[in-house]
C-alpha positions as CSV (number, residue, x, y, z in Angstrom):
1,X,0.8,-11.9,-20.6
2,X,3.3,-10.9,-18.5
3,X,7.2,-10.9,-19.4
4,X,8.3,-12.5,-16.7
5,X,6.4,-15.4,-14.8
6,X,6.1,-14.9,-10.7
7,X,7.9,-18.3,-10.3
8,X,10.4,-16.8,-12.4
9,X,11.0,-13.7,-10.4
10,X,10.9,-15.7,-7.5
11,X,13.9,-17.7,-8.6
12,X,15.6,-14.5,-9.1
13,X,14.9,-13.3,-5.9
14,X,15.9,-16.5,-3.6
15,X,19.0,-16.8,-5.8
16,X,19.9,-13.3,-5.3
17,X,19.0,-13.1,-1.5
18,X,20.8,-16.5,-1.2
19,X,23.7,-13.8,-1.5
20,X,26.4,-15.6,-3.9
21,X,25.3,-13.6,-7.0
22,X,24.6,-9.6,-7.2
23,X,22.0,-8.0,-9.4
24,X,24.4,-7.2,-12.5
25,X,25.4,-11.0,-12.6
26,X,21.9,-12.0,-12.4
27,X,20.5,-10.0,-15.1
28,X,23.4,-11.0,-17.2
29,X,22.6,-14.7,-16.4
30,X,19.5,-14.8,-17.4
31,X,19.4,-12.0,-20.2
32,X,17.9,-9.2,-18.4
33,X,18.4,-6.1,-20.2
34,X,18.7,-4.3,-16.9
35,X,19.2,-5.2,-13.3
36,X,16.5,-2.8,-12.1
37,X,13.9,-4.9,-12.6
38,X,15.8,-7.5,-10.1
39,X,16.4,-5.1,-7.7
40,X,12.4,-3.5,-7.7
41,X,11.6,-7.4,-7.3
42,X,13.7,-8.1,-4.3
43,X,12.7,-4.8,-2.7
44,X,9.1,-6.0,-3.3
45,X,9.6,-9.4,-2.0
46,X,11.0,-7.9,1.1
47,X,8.2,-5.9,2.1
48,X,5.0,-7.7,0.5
49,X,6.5,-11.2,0.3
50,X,5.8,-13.7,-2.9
51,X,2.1,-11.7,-3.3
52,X,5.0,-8.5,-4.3
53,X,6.0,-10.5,-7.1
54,X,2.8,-10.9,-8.6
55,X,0.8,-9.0,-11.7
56,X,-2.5,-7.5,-10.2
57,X,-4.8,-8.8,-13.1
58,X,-7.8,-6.4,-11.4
59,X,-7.5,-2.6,-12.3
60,X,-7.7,-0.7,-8.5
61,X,-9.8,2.2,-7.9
62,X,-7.9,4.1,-5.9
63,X,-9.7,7.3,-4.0
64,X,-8.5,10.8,-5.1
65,X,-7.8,11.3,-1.4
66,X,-5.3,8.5,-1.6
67,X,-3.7,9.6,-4.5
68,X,-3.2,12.4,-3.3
69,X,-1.5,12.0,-0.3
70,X,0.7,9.3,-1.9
71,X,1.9,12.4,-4.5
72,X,2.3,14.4,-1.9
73,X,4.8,11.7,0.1
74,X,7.0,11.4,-3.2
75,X,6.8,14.8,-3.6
76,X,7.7,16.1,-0.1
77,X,10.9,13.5,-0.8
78,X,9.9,11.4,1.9
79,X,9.8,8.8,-0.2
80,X,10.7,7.2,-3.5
81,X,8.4,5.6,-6.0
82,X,9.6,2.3,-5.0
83,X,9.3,2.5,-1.6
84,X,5.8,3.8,-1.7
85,X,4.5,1.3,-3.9
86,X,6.0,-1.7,-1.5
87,X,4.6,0.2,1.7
88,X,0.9,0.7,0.1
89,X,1.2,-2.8,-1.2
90,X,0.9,-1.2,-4.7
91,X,2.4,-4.3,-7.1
92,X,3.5,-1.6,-9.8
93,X,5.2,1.3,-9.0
94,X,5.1,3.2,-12.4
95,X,1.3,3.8,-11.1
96,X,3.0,6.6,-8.8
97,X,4.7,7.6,-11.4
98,X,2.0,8.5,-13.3
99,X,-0.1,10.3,-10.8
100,X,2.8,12.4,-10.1
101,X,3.5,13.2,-13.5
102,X,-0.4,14.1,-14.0
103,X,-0.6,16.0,-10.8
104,X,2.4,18.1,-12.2
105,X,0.7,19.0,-15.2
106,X,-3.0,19.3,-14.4
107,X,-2.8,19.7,-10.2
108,X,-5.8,17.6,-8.4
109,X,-7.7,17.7,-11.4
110,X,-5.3,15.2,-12.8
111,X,-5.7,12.6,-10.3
112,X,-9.6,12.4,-10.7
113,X,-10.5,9.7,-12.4
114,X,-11.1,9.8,-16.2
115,X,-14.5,8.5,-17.8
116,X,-14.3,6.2,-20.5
């Protein structure tokens, strides 16, 4: 299960964008160990509305192609991980992270995908 419920995050959200509380406030409202997570939620909500907020329960299959060019935005400093993810409609932005971090280490080879 998720830590945080999308009606949850949503409640966040419309109290933060209602603009009387910031981020730092709201985490410490509502025990939030860190007010990144409210501030990748808003950002999400901004660009993919209340579908942003959501956890993908299907794992993507995303083409090495695509990958590829999405590391190669981040790493050209175009754009950050955040950003990406809320552009490609991407619900979790540590997925970037990852692909980065593997095409560091192992070049394309890390982004193919991995039998199981």
């Amino acid at each position: 299960m998720a830590k945080y419920s999308t009606e949850f995050k949503m409640k966040l959200v419309k109290e933060y964008l209602e603009g009387k509380i910031g981020y730092r406030e709201l985490a410490k409202k509502y025990n939030i160990p860190n007010k990144r997570a409210i501030q990748t939620w808003v950002s999400a909500y901004k660009t993919q509305g209340y579908d942003g907020l959501k956890v993908s329960r299907r794992n993507n299959n995303y083409s090495l192609e695509f990958k590829l060019n999405v590391v190669n935005l981040y790493l050209t400093g175009e754009m950050s991980y955040q950003s990406l993810a809320n552009n490609l409609k991407i619900n979790n932005p540590s997925i970037i992270t990852q692909w980065v971090n593997e095409y560091r280490k192992k070049g394309i080879e890390g982004l193919k995908p991995k039998k199981r």
